[in-house]
N, C-alpha and C positions, 0 to 999 in steps of 0.2 A: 460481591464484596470488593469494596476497592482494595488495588495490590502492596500499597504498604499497610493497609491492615491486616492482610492475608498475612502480610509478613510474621509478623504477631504470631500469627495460629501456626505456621511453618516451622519455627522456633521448638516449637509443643508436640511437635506430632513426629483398489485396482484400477489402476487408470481406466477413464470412460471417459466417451465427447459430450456426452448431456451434460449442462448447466445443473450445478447443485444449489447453487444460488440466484434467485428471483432479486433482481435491482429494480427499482423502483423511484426516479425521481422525484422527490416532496418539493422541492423549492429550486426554482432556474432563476438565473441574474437577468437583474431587466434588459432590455435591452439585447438579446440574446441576435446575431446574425443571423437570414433565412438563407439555408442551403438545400439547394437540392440534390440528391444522388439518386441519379435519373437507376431506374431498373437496368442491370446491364446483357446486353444484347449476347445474343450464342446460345450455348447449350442451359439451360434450365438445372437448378442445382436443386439440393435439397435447401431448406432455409438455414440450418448448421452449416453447411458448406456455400452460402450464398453470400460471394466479396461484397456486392453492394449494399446487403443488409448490415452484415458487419460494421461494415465504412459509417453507414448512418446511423445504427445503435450507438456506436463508440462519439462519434461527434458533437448527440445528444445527451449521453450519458456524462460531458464534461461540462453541462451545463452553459456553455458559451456557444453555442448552435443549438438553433432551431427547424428540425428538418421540412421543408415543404414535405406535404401530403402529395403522395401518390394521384390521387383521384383530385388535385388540381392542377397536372401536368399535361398541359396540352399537344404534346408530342414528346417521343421517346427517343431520343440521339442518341445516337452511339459513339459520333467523332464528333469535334468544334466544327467539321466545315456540314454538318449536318444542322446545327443550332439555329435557329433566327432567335438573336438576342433578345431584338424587341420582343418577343411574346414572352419571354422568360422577367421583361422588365416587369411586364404589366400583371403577374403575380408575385411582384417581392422580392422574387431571389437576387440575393446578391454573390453569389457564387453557384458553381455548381460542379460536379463529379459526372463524367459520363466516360464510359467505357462496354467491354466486351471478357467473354470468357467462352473460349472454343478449344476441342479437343485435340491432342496432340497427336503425332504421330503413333504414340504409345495408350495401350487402353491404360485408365483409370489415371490419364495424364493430364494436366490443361494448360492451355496457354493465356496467359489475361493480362490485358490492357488497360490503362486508365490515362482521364487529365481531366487537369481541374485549370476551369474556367473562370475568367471574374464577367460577370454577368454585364457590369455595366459599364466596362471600358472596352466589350468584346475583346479580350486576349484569353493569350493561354498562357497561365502561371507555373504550371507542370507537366510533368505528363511520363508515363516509362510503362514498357514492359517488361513481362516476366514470361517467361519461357519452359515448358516441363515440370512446372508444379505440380505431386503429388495429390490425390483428391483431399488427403489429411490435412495435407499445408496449408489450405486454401483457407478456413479460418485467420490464420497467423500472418498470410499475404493483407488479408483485409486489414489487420491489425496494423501491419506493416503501414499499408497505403492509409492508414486512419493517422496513423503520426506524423506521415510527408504533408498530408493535407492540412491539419492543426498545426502545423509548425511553419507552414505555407503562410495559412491566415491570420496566427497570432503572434509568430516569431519565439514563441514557445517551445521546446521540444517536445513531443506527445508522450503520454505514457501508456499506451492501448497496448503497446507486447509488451512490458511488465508484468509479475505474476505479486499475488498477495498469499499468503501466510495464514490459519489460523487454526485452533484446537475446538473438537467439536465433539460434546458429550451427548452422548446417543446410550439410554439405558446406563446401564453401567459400565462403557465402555470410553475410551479415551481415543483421537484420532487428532493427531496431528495429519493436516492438507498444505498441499500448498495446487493452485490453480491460477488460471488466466484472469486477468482485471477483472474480468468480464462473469466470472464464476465458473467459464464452462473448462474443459482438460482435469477436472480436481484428480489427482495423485494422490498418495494416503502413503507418508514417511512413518508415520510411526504409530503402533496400534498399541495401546496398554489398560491393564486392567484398573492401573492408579493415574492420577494423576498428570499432567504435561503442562507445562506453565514456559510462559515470556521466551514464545520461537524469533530468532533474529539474525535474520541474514546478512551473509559476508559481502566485503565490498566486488566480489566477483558475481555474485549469482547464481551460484552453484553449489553453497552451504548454509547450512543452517546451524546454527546452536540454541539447545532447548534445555529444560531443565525436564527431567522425566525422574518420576518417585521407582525407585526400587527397597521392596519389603516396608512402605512407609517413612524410607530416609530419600532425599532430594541427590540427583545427580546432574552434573554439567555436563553435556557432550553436543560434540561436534560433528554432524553427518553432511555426506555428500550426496546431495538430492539424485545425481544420474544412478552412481555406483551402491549409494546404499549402505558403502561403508562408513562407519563411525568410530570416533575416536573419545574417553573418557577425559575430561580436561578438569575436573574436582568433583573428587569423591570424600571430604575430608566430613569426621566427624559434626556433625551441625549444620547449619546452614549453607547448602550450597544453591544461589539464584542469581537472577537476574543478568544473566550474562550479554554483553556488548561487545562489538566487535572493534577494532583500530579502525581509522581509514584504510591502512595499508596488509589488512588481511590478516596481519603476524601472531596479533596478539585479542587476548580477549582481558576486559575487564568483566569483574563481577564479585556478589556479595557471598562472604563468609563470617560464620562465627567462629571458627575452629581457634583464635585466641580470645576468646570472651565475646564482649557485646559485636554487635555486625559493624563490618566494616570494610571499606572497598578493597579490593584485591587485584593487580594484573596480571596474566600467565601469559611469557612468552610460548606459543605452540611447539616452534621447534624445538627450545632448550627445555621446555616445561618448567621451568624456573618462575616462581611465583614471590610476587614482592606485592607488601602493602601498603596503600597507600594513604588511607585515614589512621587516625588511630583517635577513637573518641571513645564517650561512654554511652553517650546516643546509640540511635540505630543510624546506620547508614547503608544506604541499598541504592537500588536503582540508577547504575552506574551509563552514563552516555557517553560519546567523544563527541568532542567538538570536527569538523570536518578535515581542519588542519591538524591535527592528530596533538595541537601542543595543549588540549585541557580536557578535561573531564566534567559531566556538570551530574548532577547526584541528589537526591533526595536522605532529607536528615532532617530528624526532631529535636536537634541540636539545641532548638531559638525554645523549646517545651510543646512546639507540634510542626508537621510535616513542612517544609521549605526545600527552596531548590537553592544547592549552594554551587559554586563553580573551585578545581582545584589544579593547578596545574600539573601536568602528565607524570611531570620529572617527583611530583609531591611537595610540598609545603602547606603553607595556610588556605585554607580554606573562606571562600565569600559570599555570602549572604545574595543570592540573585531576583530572588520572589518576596514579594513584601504587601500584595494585595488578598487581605483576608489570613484564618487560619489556619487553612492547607492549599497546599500547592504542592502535588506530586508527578511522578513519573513522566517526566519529561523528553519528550524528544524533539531536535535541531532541525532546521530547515537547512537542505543543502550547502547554504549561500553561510549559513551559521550567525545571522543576523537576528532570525526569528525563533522561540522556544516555544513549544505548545507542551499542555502539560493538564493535569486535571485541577480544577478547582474548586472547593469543595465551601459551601455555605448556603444558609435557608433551606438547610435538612435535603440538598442535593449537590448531586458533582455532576461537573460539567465541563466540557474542552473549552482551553483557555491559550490566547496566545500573546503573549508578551514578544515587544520590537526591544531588544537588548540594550540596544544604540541608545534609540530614544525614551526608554524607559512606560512606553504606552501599555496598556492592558487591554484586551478588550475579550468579551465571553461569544463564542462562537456556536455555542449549542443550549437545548433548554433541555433535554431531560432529565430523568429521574437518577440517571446510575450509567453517567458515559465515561469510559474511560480507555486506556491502552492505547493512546493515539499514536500515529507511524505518518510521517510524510513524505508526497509522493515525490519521487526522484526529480524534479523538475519544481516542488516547493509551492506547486497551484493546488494541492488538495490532501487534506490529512483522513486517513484512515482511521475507526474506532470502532470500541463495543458499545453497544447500549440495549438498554433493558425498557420495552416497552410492551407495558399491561404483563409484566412475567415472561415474558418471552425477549430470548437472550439475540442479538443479530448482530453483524456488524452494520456499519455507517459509514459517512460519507461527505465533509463537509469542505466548502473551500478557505484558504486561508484566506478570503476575506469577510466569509461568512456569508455570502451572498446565492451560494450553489448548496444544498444539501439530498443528500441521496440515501436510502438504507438498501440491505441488501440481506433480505430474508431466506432464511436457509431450509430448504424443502423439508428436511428430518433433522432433527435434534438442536441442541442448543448452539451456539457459536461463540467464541470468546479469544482472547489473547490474540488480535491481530499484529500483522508486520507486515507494509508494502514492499518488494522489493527492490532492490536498484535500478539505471538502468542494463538491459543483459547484452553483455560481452557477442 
């Protein structure tokens, strides 16, 4: 159900290293770079703990690399002065990764090396070690050397040690996760027997605010993924959802009814002083900030069905921002606050939509049946979603130019409410 129809009905009523999530790329941009990440020489890991798999999962996974095959590498280097370029020309690659991983002084410790290559100028564009790495890290080191390398080749920042967000109904149980880009680390923040709706992390990376049902009524709160501690931020008769964070941490927006029909609301955390900011007879929910913290953009039936309208922080009039078709909801900002993705709803489906604000462009980014809750990635190259395909609930994966698409099937139970997070502190 999409969530400002949910809204409607709302009104009325151990950590592990296995991957819980199976990613899957459906569609790579043409023209994708051939890279190679040669095997890396030393000690022999398990493939969970194996940097150079990581390194090339993650490179692949963003759709703008294309990894050489293993079984067409005609030698295994370990340093640049081990490479003959020319044989690496006369398969394609135009870059490459070679390194090592050898034991420390200390058991279950390691030492790993890396550089990356440009294949066909013969140089070296990078290159570092790391020293007494944990066998646990070694994951998050890969992740690590997956972002120096993607931010090497496309002047992009990576977002491979990033974590995503999302709530997963298994029987009749509620699980809020949050895990590594990648699906593998999943953590489990909040177990319930009702309900968990629209998790949204703070500009730190280190909290969450979700809406979790107690006895049937909606609660707002605020937890801290390490400590676990949580804080209540609206518990007020009626509707309490869709909470959104400031830029700067302090404060949250989100929707209430506790004075009649729904309408946006902000709480500062520290003073817990709550001021509102719409006041219509519409519904109004699904509260965003802008990056710059001076507006708010929000979902309202205002026009007689769902639109995205913009309001500024301090409160005033409200502006009409969606105008293609009739619905446009739940919107979220690209970093840079230029770009809005949002779902769009017509021909008896919804589907991720992303509007250039500036230039007043549209354009539809996804085809299924039932996509929605998009989040995008800290770096504004790729939006996160749910989608429902043949009944079966997963998240997705598409770029903002629609050119990369990826799903991300969830080994047990259903998957819903995504949110990618920042990048982390």
């Amino acid at each position: 159900m999409i969530r400002f129809s949910s809204m409607l009905l709302l009104m009325g009523l151990v950590l592990t290293a296995r991957a819980e999530l199976t990613i899957d790329i459906t569609q790579s941009a043409d023209g994708a770079m051939p890279v190679a990440v040669v095997p890396f020489a030393g000690v022999p890991m398990p493939v969970e703990q194996s940097v150079h798999q990581v390194i090339e999962d993650d490179l692949a996974r963003s759709g703008r690399f294309r990894a050489t095959p293993v079984s067409q590498m005609l030698a295994r280097p370990s340093r640049q002065a081990e490479v003959d370029f020319r044989a690496w020309r006369l398969i394609k690659s135009e870059a490459m990764v070679v390194g090592g991983v050898e034991a420390s002084g200390t058991p279950g410790y390691y030492n790993v090396r890396f550089e990356l290559l440009d294949v066909f100028r013969g140089q070296r564009l990078l290159g570092s070690s790391f020293n007494g790495i944990p066998a646990a890290d070694l994951r998050g080191l890969g992740h690590h050397i997956a972002d120096l390398v993607y931010e090497a080749l496309t002047g992009d920042k990576g977002v491979f040690s990033t974590m995503i967000a999302y709530v997963i109904r298994s029987g009749d149980r509620y699980l809020l996760q949050v895990a590594d880009v990648d699906g593998y680390n999943p953590r489990t923040v909040l177990t319930s027997d009702e309900t968990i709706l629209s998790p949204a992390w703070a500009p730190d990376g280190q909290r969450l605010a979700y809406v979790a049902f107690e006895n049937r009524q909606p609660v707002i709160y605020a937890q801290n993924i390490g400590s676990g501690q949580r804080q209540v931020v609206s518990r007020y008769p009626g509707l309490n959802g869709a909470p959104s964070w400031s830029p700067n941490g302090r404060s949250l927006a989100f929707t209430l009814s506790k004075d009649g029909s729904p309408d946006i609301y902000v709480s500062e955390l520290g003073s817990q002083q709550v001021r509102r900011l719409t006041k219509h007879y519409g519904i109004d929910t699904e509260p965003v900030w802008s990056p710059d913290g001076r507006s708010l953009y929000f979902t309202s039936d205002r026009s007689g069905g769902p639109q995205i309208y913009r309001i500024p922080a301090s409160g005033g009039s409200a502006t009409r921002i969606t105008f293609e078709g009739r619905y446009n909801a739940r919107a979220t900002l690209a970093p840079d606050g230029e770009r809005l993705a949002f779902v769009h709803g017509g021909e008896g489906r919804y589907r991720i939509a992303l509007l250039d604000i500036k230039r007043g462009t549209f354009q539809l980014l996804t085809d299924g049946r039932l996509d929605e809750s998009p989040s995008f990635s800290p770096n504004g190259r790729m939006i996160l979603y749910t989608t429902t395909d043949r009944e079966r609930e997963m998240l997705a994966a598409v770029s903002a130019d629609g050119r990369v698409r990826q799903q991300l099937a969830m080994q047990q139970g259903r998957v819903r409410e995504s949110a990618w997070s920042p990048f982390l502190k």
